[in-house]
C-alpha beads as a LAMMPS data file, in Angstrom:
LAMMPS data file: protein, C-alpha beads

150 atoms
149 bonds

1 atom types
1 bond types

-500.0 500.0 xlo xhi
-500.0 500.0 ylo yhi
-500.0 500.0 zlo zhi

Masses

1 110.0

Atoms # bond

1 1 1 422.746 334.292 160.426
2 1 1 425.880 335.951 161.507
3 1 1 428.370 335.027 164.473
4 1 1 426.829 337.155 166.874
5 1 1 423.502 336.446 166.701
6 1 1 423.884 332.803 166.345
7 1 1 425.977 333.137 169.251
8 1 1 423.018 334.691 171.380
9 1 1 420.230 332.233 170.061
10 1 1 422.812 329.275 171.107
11 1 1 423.233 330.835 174.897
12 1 1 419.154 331.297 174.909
13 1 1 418.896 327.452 174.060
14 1 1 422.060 326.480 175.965
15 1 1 420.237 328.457 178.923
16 1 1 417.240 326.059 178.819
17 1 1 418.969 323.344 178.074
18 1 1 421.352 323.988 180.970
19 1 1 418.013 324.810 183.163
20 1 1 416.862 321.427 182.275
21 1 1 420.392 319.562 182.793
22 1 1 420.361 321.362 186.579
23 1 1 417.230 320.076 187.455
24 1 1 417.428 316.454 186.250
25 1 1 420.975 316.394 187.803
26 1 1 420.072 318.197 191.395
27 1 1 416.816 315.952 191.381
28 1 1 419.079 312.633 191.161
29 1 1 422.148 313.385 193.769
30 1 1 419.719 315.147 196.376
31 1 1 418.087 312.995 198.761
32 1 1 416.245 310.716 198.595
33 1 1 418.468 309.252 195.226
34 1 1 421.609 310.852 196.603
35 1 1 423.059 309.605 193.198
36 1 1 426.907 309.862 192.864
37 1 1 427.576 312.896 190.724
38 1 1 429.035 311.719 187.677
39 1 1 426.211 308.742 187.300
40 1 1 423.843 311.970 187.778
41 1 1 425.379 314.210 185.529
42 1 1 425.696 311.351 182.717
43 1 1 421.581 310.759 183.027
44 1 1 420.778 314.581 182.784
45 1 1 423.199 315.591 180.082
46 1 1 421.215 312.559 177.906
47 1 1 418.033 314.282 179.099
48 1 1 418.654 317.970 177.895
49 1 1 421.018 316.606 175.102
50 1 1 417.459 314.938 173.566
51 1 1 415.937 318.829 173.819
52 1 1 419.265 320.511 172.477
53 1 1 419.149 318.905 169.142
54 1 1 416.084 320.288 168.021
55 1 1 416.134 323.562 169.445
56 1 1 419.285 324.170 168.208
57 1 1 418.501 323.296 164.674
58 1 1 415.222 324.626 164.642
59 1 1 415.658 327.933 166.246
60 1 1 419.622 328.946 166.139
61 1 1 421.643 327.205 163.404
62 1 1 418.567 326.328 160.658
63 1 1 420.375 323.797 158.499
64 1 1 419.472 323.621 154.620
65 1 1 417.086 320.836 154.182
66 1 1 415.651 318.859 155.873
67 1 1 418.195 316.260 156.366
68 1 1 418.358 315.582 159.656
69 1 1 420.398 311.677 160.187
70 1 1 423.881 313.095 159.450
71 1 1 423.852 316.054 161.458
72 1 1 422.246 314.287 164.170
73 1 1 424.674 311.645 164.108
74 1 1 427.441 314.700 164.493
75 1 1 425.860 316.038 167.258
76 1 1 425.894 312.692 169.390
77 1 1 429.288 312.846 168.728
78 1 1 430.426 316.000 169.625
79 1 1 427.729 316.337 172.410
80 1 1 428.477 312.964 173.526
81 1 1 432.481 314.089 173.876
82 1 1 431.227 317.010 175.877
83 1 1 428.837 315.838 178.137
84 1 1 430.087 312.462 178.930
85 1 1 433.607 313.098 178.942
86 1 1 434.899 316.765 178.938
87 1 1 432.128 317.324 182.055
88 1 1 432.912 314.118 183.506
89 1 1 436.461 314.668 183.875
90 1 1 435.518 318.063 184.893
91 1 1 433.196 316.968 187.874
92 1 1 435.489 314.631 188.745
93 1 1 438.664 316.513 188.705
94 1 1 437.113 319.799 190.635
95 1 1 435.629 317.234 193.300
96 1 1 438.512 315.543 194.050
97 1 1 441.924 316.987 192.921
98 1 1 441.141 320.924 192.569
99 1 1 439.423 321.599 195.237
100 1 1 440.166 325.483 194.811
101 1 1 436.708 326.603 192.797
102 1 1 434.747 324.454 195.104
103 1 1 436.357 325.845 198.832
104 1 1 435.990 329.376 196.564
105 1 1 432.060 329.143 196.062
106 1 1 431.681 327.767 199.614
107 1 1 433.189 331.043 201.013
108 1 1 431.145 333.233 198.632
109 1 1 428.264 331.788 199.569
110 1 1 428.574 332.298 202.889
111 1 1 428.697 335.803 202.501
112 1 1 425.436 335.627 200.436
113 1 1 422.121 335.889 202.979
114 1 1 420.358 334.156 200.547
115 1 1 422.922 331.186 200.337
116 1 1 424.240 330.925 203.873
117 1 1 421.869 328.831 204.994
118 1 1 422.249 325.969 202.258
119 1 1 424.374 323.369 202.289
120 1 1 427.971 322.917 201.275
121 1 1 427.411 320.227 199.330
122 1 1 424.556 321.936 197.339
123 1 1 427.163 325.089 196.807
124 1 1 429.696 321.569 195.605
125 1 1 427.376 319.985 193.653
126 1 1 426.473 322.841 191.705
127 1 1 429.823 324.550 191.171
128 1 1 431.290 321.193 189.857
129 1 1 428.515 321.066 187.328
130 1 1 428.777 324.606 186.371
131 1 1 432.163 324.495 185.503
132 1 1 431.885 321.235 183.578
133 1 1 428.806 323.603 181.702
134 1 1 431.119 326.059 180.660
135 1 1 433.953 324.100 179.337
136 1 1 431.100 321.933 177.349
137 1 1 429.358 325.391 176.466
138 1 1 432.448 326.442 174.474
139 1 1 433.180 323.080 173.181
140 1 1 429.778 322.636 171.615
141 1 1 429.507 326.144 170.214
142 1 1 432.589 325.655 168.239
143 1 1 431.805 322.226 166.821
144 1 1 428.439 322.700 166.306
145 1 1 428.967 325.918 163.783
146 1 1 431.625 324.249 161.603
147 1 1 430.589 320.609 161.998
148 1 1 427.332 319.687 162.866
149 1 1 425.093 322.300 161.314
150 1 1 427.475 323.566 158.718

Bonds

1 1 1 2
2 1 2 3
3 1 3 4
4 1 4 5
5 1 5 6
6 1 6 7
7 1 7 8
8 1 8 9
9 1 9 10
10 1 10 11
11 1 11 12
12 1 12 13
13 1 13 14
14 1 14 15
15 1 15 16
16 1 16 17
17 1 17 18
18 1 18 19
19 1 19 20
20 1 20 21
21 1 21 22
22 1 22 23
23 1 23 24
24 1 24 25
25 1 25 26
26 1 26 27
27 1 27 28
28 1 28 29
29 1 29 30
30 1 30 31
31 1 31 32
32 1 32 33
33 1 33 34
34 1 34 35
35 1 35 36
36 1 36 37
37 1 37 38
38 1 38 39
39 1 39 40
40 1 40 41
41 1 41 42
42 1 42 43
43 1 43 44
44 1 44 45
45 1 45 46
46 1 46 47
47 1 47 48
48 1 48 49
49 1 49 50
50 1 50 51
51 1 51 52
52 1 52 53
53 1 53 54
54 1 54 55
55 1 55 56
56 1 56 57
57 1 57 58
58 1 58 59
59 1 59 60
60 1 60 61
61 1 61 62
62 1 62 63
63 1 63 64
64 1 64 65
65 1 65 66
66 1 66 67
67 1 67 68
68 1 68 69
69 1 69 70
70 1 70 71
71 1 71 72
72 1 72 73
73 1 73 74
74 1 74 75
75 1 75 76
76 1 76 77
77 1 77 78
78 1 78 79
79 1 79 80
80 1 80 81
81 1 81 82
82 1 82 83
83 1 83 84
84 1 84 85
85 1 85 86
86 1 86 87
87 1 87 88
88 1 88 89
89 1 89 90
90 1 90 91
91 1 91 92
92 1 92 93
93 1 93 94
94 1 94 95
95 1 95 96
96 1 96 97
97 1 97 98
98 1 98 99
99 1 99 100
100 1 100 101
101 1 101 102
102 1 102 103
103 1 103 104
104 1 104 105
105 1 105 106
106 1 106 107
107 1 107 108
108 1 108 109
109 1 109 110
110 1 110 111
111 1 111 112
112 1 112 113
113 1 113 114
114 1 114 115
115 1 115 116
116 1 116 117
117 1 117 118
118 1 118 119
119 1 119 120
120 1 120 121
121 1 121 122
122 1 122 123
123 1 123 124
124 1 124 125
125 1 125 126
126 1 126 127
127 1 127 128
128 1 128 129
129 1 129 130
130 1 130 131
131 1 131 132
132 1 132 133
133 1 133 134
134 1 134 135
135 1 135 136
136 1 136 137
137 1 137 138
138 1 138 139
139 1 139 140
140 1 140 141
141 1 141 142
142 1 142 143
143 1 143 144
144 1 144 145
145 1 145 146
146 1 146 147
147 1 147 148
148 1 148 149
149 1 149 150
């Protein structure tokens, strides 16, 4: 498959899989769990890291054989790096050092009819974990085409 369209079929799993992450993660640090967020975000990356595997190999990078050990070995580890600690250090950084993106979405929102009425710490939450999405989004990409499922 070439660049592009592996590309695409990686942002149509990465979309699920970042559907999934969203929910497990805004299900723990709401009330009643009120989790912190990094504990949170650690629990759902595991969750939608389980359902990226497969998806990815089945439906966007379709390894030869049907060796599946090594690779998934590779993936822990480059998923692992990315959800646990690229995101981590992301959530952590953008909710208490640069507070910049977060004050950012907060105003935006406000404007939004739709999103005035929520909370700021939803708008927070969210924007901390979206960012840490991205950064892992690119990692991932990158290491899964020449590593993982090359």
């Amino acid at each position: 498959m070439n660049l592009i369209g592996q590309f695409s079929g990686f942002l149509v799993v990465g979309t699920l899989t970042t559907a999934l992450d969203f929910f497990v993660y805004n299900l723990l640090t709401r009330r009643p769990a009120a989790w912190h967020r990094v504990p949170a975000s650690l629990v759902s990356c595991t969750v939608a890291m389980s359902f990226s595997f497969s998806a990815n190999w089945h439906f966007v990078f379709h390894p030869v054989g049907s060796e599946w050990l090594g690779p998934a070995a590779k993936f822990l580890v480059v998923t692992a790096t990315s959800s646990y600690l690229l995101q981590s250090l992301v959530i952590h950084g953008l909710s208490h050092w640069w507070l910049g993106p977060v004050h950012a979405a907060q105003r935006f929102a406000g404007c939004l009819w739709w999103l005035r009425e929520r909370s700021a710490d939803l708008v927070a939450r969210n924007t901390v974990k979206a960012a840490a999405v991205g950064v892992g989004l690119l990692w991932n990409f990158a290491w899964y085409r020449a590593w993982v499922y090359a």
